[in-house]
N, C-alpha and C positions, 0 to 999 in steps of 0.2 A: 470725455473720451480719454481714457490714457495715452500714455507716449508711446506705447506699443502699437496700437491703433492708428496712432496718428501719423507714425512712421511706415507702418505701412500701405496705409492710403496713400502717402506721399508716393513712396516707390514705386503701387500699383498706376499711379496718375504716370508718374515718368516711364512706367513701361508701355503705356498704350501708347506714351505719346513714340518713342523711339520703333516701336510695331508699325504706327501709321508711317513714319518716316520713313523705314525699309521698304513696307507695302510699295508708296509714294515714287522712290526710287525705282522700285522692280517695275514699275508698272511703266515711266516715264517712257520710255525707247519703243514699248508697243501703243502709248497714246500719239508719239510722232509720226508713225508710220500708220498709224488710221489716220491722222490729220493728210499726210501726203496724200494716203488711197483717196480719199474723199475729198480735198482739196477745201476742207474748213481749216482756219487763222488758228493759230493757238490764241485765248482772249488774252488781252494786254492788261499786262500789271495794275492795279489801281494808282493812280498818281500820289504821290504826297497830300493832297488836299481834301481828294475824295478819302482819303484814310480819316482824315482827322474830321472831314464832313460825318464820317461814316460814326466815327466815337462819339464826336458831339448831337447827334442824333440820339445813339443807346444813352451818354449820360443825360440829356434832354430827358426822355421815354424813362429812365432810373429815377430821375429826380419827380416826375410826374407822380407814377407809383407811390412814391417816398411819402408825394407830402399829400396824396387822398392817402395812405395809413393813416397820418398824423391826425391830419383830421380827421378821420372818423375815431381815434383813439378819445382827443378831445371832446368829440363828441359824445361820446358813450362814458366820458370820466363825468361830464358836466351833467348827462339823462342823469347819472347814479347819484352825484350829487342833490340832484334837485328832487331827487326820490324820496332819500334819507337814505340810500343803501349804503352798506360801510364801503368804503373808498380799501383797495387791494394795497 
């Protein structure tokens, strides 16, 4: 991909993100006053730990993925091999 490309997927990514933040903002003041009408908590913050339980979960589950690719690459290098097929 070119740098013209690249740069503007950058920008497109940072404009949605700064849309959702606006959104986020407009929206905050009429989700407090449905919390009061209706008298549900706003839910609490996730703590420091639960953040980091939360990452080391996804890398967990990333790293899982990772290494059944690996392996099945391995495996399908060594079928080609033991076939006679040319090796890529």
């Amino acid at each position: 991909m070119n740098k013209h490309f690249e740069d503007a997927l950058y920008y497109m990514g940072r404009a949605g993100e700064h849309a959702k933040e606006g959104v986020m903002e407009e929206l905050d003041p009429l989700e407090e006053r449905f919390r009061e009408l209706t008298g549900k908590e706003e839910e609490p913050e996730p703590s420091r730990l639960e953040k980091l339980q939360g990452e080391l979960k996804e890398l967990e589950s990333r790293a899982e993925g990772e290494a059944k690719t690996a392996i099945q690459d391995a495996q399908e290098r060594i079928r080609r091999y033991r076939s006679g097929e040319s090796a890529e």
